[in-house]
GURO-732551 format. One record per residue (C-alpha): residue in three letters; x negated, y negated, z negated. Coordinates in steps of 0.05 Angstrom, whole numbers, plus 5000, padded with zeros to 4 digits. Example, Ala and Ser with C-alpha at 12.3 -4.5 7.8 and 13.67 -1.06 7.14 Angstrom:
BEGIN
R_rest_u_v_w
R_ALA_4754_5090_4844 $
R_SER_4727_5021_4857 $
This chain:
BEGIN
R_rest_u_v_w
R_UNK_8509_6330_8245 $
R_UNK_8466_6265_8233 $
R_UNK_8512_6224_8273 $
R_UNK_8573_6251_8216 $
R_UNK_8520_6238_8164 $
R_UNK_8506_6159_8187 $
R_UNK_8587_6154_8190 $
R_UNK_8594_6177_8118 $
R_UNK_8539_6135_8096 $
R_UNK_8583_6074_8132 $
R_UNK_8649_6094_8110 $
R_UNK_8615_6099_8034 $
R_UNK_8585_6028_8036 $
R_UNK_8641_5999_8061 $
R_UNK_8693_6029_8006 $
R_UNK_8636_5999_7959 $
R_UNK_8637_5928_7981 $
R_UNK_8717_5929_7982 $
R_UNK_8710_5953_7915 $
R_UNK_8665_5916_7891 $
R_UNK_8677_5856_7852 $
R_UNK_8656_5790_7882 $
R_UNK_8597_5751_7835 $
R_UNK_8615_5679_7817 $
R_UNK_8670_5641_7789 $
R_UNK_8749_5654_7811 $
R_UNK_8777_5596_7842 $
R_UNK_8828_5568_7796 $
R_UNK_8871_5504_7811 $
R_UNK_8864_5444_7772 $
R_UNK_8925_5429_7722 $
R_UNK_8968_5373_7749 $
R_UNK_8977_5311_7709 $
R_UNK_9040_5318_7662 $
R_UNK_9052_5243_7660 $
R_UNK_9128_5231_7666 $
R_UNK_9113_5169_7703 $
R_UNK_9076_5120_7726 $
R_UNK_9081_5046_7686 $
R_UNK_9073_5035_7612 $
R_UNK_9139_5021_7611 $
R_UNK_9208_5064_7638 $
R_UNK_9213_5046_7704 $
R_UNK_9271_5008_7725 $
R_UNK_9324_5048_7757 $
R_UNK_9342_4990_7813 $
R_UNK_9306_4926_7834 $
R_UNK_9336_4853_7833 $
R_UNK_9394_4842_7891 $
R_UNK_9407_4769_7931 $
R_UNK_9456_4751_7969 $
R_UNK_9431_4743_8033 $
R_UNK_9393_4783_8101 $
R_UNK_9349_4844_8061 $
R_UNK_9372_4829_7992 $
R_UNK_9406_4892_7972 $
R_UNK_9381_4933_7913 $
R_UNK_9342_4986_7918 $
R_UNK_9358_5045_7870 $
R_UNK_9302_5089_7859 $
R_UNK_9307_5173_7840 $
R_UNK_9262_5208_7798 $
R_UNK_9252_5281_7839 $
R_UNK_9285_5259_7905 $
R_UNK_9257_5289_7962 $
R_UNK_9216_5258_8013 $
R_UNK_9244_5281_8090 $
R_UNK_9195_5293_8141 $
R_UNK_9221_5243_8189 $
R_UNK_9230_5187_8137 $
R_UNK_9220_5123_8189 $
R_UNK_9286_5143_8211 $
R_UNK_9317_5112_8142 $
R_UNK_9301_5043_8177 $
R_UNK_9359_5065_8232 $
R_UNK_9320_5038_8284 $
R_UNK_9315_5070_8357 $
R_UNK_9258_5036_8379 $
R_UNK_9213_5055_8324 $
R_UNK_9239_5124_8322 $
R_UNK_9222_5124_8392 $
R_UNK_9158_5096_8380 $
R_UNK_9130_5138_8335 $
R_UNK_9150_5194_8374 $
R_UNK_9108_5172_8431 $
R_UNK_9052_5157_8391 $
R_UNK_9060_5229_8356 $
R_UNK_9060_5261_8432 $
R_UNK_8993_5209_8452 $
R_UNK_8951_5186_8401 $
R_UNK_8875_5216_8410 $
R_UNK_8872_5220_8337 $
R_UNK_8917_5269_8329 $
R_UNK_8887_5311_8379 $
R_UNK_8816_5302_8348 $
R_UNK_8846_5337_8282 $
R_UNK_8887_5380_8313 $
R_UNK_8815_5398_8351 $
R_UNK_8784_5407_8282 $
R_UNK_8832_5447_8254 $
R_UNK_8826_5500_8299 $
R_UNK_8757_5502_8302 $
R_UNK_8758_5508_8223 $
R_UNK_8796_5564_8236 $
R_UNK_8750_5602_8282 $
R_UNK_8700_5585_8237 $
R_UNK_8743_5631_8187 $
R_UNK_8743_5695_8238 $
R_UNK_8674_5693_8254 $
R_UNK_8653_5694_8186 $
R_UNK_8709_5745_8175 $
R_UNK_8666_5790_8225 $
R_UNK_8608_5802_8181 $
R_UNK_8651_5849_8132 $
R_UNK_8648_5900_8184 $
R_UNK_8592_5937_8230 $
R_UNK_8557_5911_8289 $
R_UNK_8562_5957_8346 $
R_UNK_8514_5941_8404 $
R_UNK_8493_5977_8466 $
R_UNK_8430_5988_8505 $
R_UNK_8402_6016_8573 $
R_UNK_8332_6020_8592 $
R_UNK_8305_6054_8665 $
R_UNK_8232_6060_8667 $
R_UNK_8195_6080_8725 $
R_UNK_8119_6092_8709 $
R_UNK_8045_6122_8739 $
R_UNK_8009_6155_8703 $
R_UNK_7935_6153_8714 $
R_UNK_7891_6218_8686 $
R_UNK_7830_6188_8683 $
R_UNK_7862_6150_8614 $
R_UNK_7858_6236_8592 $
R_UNK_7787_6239_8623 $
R_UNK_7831_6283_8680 $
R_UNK_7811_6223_8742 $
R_UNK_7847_6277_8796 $
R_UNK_7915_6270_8758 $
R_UNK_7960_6215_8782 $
R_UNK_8033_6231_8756 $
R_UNK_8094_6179_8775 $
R_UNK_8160_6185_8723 $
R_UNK_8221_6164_8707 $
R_UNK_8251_6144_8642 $
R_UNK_8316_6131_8629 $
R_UNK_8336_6112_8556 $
R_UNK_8417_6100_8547 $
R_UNK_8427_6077_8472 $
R_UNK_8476_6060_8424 $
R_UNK_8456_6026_8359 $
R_UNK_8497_6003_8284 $
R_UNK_8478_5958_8234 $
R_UNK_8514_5933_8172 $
R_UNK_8501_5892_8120 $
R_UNK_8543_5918_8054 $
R_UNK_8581_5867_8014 $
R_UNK_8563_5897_7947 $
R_UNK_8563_5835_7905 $
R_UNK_8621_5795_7952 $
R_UNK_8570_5742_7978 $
R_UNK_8603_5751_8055 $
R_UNK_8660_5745_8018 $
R_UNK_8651_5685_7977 $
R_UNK_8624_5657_8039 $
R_UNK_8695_5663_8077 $
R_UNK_8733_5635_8022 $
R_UNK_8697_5580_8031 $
R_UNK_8707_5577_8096 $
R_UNK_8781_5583_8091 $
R_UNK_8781_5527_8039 $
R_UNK_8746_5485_8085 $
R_UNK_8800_5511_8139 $
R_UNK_8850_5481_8088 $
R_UNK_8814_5417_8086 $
R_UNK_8817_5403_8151 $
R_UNK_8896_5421_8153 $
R_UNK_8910_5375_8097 $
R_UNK_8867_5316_8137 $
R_UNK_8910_5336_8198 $
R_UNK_8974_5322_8149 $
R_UNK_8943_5254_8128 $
R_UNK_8929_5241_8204 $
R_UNK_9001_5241_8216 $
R_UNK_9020_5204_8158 $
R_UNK_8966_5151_8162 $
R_UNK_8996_5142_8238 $
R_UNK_9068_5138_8236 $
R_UNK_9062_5090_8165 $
R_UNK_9009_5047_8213 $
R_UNK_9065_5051_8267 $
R_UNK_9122_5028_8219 $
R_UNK_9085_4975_8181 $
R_UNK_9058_4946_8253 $
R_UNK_9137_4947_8278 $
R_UNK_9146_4900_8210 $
R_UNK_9100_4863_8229 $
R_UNK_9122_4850_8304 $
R_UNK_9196_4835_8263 $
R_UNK_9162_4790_8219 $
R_UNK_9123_4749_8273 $
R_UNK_9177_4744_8313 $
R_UNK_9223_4713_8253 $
R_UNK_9169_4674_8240 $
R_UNK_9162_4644_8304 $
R_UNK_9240_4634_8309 $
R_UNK_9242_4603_8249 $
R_UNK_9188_4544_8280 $
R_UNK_9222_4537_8334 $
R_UNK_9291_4521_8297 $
R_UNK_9243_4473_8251 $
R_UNK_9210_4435_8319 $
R_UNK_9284_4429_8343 $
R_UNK_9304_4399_8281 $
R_UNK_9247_4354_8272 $
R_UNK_9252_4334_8348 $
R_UNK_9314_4320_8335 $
R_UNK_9299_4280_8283 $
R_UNK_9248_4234_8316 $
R_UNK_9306_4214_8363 $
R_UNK_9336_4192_8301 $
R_UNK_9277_4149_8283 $
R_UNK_9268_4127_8344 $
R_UNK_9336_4100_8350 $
R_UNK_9332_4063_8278 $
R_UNK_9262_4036_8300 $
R_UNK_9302_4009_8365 $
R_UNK_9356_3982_8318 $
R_UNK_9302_3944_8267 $
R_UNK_9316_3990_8217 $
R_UNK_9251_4038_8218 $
R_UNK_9184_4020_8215 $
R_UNK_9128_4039_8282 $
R_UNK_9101_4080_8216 $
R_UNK_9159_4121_8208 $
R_UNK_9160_4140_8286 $
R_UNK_9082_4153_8283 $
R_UNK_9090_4190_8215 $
R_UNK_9149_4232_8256 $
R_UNK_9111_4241_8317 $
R_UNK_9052_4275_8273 $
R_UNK_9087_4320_8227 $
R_UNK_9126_4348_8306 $
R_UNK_9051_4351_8320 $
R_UNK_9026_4391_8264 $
R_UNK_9091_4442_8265 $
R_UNK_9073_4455_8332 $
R_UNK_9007_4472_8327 $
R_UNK_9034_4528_8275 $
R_UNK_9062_4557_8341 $
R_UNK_9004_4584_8373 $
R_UNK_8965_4622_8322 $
R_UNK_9031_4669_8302 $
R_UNK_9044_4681_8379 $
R_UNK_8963_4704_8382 $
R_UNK_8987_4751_8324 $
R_UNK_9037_4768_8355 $
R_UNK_9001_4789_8417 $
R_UNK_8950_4820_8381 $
R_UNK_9006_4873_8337 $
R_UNK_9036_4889_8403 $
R_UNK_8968_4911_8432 $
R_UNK_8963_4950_8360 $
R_UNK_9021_4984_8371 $
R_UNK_9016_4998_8445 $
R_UNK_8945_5036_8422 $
R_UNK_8976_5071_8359 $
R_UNK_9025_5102_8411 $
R_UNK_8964_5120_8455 $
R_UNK_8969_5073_8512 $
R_UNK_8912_5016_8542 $
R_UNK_8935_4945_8530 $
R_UNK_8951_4948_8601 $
R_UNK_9007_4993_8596 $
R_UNK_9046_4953_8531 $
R_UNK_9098_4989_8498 $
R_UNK_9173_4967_8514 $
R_UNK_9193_4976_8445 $
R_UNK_9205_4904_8406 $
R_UNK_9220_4906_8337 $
R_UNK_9269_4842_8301 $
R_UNK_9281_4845_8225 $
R_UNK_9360_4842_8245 $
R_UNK_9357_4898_8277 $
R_UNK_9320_4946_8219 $
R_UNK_9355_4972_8165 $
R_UNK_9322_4959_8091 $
R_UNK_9327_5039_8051 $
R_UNK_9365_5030_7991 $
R_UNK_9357_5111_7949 $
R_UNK_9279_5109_7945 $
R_UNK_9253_5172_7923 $
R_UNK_9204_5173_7865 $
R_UNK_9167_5242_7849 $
R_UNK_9131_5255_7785 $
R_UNK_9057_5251_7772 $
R_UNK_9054_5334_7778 $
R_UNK_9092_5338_7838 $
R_UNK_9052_5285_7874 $
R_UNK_8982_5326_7874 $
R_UNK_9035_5383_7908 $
R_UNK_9047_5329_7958 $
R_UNK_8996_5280_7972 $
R_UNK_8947_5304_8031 $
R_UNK_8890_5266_7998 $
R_UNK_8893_5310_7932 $
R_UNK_8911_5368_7969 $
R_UNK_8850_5363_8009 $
R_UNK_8802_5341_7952 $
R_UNK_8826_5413_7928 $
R_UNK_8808_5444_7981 $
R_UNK_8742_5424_7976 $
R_UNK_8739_5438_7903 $
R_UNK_8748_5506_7926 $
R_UNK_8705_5509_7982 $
R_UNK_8643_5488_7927 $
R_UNK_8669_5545_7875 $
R_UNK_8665_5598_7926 $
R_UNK_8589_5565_7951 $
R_UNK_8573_5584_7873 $
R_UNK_8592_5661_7883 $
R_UNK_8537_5657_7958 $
R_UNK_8483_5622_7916 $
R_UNK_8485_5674_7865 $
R_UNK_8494_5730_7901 $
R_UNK_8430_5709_7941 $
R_UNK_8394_5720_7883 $
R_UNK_8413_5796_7883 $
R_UNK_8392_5862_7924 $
R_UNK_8404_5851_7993 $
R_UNK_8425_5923_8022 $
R_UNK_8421_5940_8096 $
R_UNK_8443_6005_8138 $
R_UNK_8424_6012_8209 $
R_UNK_8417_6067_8260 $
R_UNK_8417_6082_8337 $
R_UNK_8435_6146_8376 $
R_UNK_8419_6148_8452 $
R_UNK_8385_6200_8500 $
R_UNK_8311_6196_8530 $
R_UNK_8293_6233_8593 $
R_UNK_8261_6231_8656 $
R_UNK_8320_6222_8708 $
R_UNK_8387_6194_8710 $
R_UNK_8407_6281_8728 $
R_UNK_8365_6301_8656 $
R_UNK_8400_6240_8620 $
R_UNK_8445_6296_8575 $
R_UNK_8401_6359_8578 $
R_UNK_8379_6399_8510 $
R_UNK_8326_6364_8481 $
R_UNK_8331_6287_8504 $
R_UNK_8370_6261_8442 $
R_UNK_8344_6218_8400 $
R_UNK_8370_6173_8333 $
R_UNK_8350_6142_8278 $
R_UNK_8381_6123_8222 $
R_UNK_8351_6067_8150 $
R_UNK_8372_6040_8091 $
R_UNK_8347_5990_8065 $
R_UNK_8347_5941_7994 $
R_UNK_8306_5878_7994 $
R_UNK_8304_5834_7921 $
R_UNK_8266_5775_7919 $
R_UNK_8212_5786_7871 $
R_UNK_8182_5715_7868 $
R_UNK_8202_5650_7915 $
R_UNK_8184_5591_7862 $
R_UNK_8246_5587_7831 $
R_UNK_8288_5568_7909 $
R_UNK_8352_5615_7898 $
R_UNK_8348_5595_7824 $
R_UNK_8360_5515_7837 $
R_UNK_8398_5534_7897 $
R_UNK_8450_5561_7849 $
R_UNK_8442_5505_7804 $
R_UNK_8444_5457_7862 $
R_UNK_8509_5490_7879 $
R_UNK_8536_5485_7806 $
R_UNK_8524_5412_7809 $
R_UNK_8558_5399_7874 $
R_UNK_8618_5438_7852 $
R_UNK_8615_5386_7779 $
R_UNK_8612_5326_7834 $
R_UNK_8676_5352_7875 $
R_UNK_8717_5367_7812 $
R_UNK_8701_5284_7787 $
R_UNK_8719_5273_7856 $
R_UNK_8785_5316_7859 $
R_UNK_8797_5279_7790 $
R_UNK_8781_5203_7826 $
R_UNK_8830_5225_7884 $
R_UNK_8886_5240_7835 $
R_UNK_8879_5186_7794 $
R_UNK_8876_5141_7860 $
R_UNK_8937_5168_7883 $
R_UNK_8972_5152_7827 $
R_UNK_8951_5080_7817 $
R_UNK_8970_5077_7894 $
R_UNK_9036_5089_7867 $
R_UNK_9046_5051_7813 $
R_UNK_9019_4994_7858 $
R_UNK_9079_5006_7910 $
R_UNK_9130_5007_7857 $
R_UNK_9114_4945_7827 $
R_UNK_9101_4910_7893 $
R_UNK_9176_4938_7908 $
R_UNK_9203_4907_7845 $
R_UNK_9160_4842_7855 $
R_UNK_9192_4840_7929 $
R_UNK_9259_4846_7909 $
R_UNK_9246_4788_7857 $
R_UNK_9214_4741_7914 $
R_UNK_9282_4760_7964 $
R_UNK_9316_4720_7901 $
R_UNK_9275_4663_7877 $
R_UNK_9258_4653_7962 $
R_UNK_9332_4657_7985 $
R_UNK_9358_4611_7931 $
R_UNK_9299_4566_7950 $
R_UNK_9318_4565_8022 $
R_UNK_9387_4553_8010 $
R_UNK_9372_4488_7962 $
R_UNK_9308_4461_8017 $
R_UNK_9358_4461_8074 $
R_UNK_9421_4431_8033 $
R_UNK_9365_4381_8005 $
R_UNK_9349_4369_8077 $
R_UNK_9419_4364_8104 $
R_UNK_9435_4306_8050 $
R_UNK_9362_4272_8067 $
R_UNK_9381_4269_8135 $
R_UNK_9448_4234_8120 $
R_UNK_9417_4193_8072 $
R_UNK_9360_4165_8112 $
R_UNK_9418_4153_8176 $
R_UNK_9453_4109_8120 $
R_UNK_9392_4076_8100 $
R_UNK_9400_4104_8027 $
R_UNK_9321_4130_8018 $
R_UNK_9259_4121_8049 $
R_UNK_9230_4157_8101 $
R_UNK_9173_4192_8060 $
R_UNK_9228_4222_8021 $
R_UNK_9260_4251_8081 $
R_UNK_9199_4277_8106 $
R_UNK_9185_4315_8032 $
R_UNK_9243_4350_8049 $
R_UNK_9227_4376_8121 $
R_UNK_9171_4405_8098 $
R_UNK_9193_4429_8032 $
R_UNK_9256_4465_8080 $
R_UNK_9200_4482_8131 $
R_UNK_9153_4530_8079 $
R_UNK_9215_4560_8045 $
R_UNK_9245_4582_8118 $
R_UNK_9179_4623_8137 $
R_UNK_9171_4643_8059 $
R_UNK_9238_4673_8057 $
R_UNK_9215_4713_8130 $
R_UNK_9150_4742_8096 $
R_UNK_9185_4763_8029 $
R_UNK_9234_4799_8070 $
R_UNK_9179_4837_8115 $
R_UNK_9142_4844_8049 $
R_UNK_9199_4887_8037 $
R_UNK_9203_4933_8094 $
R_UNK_9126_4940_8084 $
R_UNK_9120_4962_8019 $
R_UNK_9187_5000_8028 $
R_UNK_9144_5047_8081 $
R_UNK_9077_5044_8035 $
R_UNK_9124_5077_7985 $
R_UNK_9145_5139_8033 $
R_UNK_9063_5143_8045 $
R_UNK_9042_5142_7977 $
R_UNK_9091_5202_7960 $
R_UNK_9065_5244_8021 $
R_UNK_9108_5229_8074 $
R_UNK_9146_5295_8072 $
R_UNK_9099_5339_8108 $
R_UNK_9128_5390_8078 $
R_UNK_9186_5389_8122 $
R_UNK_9147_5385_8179 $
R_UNK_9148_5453_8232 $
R_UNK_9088_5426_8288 $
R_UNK_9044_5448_8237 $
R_UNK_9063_5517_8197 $
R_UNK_9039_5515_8127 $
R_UNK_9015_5588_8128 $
R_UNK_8963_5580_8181 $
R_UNK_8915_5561_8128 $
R_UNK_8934_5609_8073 $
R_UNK_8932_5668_8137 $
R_UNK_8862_5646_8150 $
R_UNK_8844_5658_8075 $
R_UNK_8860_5734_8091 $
R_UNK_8800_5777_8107 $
């Protein structure tokens, strides 16, 4: 009959804490921003178009979605390939895949407190008993005692403070999702803006060769006219130094060179030892053209960054409803039933059970005001993750808005560099047959190698500048995680889910 009586008593504290309501404030999300876009101005609905290698427009559309695979817009197989090695190796990935899960463990052991604790005991005594302790000194007695128990305690969740705690918990179980998400956007972005770079180093660096060739080339010329009486030893020294000084341009991009391929060989989770095979041109990468562009209220859907700066907003609500239901009764039930007797053979004979059964309530009277500015301290910390949630958001959106004008800046540089190019090396071409005919100086010709010289490699960095920013746009919208299966989106919303 007492053993029904302590299960009753259980069953009844239980229903209470379910239905009870849980002290502190709901968690509610913050409203997203209902800007329609992001300059002062209607954003254009294309950038500027050349006509030459990476000058095509690019259109851009409000609400277009955002694949999960976006690098492969660049229709290149050795950066698809590339990031999916790196998506198989890199440690990083593994470290917050690692957290994750922990996060979520974190959320079932706290889930555990909601219900009893159930433990079980066994004692075996053997004793002598001396009489003299009874003032009997003739009476020496030698026992057994065996004591088999089982024992239950539970804490009730009256005012919801277990249950506060494991939203927090599953908020913070969010957070760490959300920083797996920007894990894997933050590497394949690194991956396609390092490829760029390799493409961009490499045009470089065939773009000074083609210039030494040309200005060899052109110190045979001199050479000849200094043989013929028609140069000066000036001219041939002045040609001899500016071979000299293009040349020594050679060296530092082939060290950057070096030093993006040992990036990407570690992005893809590899020593520098074992360099990836992949090599990356800007022929051989296609520029996007539809850009996608998603509104202000859409981004804090999709932005990993916002999403977990909300998480943590919510894991600091819920810390409000534990602080303040500290500061409330504390109940406790506990209770043990077991036998007591002297022999493993008496262990279940009349008379050897035993149990006991307590409730308990414990409020703190007086503690110098601790629970009080614990609450408070808890308030504050959830005021100092909402400014932060609102600093994340408003980051995200300048992040934007800085892509988008870098895109149209870009687009503007393929035109003013391309038309540059093309009047440096016709300026050049004519200088060259000038200076053969005697018709200008040799200081003039030389303005025009190097003018030719700077708008070549400029015309190479505007058009990586491109590809860049092009990729910097797909991060800044969120990458299209959402389309993403390695991860399921309803891991973290099951955890939530006492």
């Amino acid at each position: 009959m007492i053993v029904n009586r302590a299960a009753s008593l259980s069953a009844l504290t239980i229903a209470l804490a379910v239905a009870g309501c849980a002290v502190g404030p709901d968690f509610h999300r913050p409203a997203a921003p209902t800007d329609s876009g992001y300059t002062p101005e209607p954003l254009r609905p294309q950038t500027a178009s050349a006509k030459t290698r990476n000058g095509e427009a690019q259109h851009f559309e409000p609400e277009r979605d955002i694949p999960g695979d976006w690098w492969t817009l660049f229709r290149s197989q050795p950066l698809n390939s590339l990031i999916e090695q790196s998506l198989h190796a890199n440690p990083d990935l593994d470290a917050a895949q690692a957290a994750l899960r922990q996060a979520q463990e974190n959320v079932r052991a706290g889930q555990g407190a909601l219900f009893p604790t159930l433990g079980a005991g066994f004692q075996a005594e053997r004793q002598r008993l001396s009489g003299a302790t009874f003032g009997q000194p003739n009476l020496n007695e030698v026992f057994s005692l065996v004591t088999p128990q089982l024992s239950l305690s539970y804490a009730p969740d009256v005012f919801g403070g277990t249950r506060r705690q494991i939203e927090s918990l599953a908020a913070q179980a969010e957070f760490q999702r959300f920083e797996l998400e920007a894990t894997y956007l933050t590497l394949t972005s690194n991956v396609v803006v390092a490829a760029v770079q390799e493409a961009s180093l490499r045009g470089q660096i065939a773009a000074t060769q083609d210039i030494i060739k040309n200005q060899a080339q052109q110190l045979n010329i001199v050479r000849q006219r200094f043989t013929l009486g028609a140069a000066s030893q000036a001219d041939v020294l002045t040609q001899e130094a500016q071979l000299a000084q293009t040349r020594t341009t050679l060296p530092p991009l082939q060290k950057q060179l070096a030093q993006t391929r040992n990036q990407l060989t570690a992005l893809a989770g590899q020593l520098p030892s074992h360099e990836t095979s992949e090599t990356f041109s800007l022929d051989s990468m296609h520029l996007p053209q539809d850009l996608p562009v998603s509104l202000p209220s859409q981004l804090v859907e999709q932005r990993p960054d916002v999403r977990a700066a909300e998480a943590q907003l919510h894991s600091a609500s819920a810390e409000i409803g534990v602080a303040t239901a500290n500061q409330l009764p504390q109940f406790t039930i506990s209770g043990s039933v077991g036998s007591a007797a002297l022999g493993f053979s008496n262990l279940f004979a009349p008379g050897t059970g035993v149990w006991t059964i307590i409730g308990g309530v414990t409020q703190t009277l007086f503690d110098a005001g601790t629970l009080l500015h614990k609450k408070r301290a808890a308030v504050d910390a959830f005021d100092q993750t909402a400014a932060q949630y609102r600093s994340t958001v408003i980051k995200a959106c300048q992040n934007v808005a800085d892509v988008l004008r870098a895109l149209q800046s870009d687009a503007d540089a393929i035109v003013a560099q391309s038309a540059a190019e093309r009047s440096a090396f016709a300026s050049l071409d004519l200088a060259q047959r000038q200076y053969q005919l005697g018709g200008i100086d040799y200081l003039t010709l030389l303005n025009a190698q190097r003018t030719w010289q700077q708008a070549r490699i400029s015309l190479v960095q505007a058009e990586a500048n491109r590809y860049a920013d092009t990729a910097a746009l797909f991060q800044a919208l969120g990458g299209g995680w959402w389309h993403r299966s390695d991860v399921a989106p309803q891991v973290a919303d099951n955890a939530k889910q006492p």
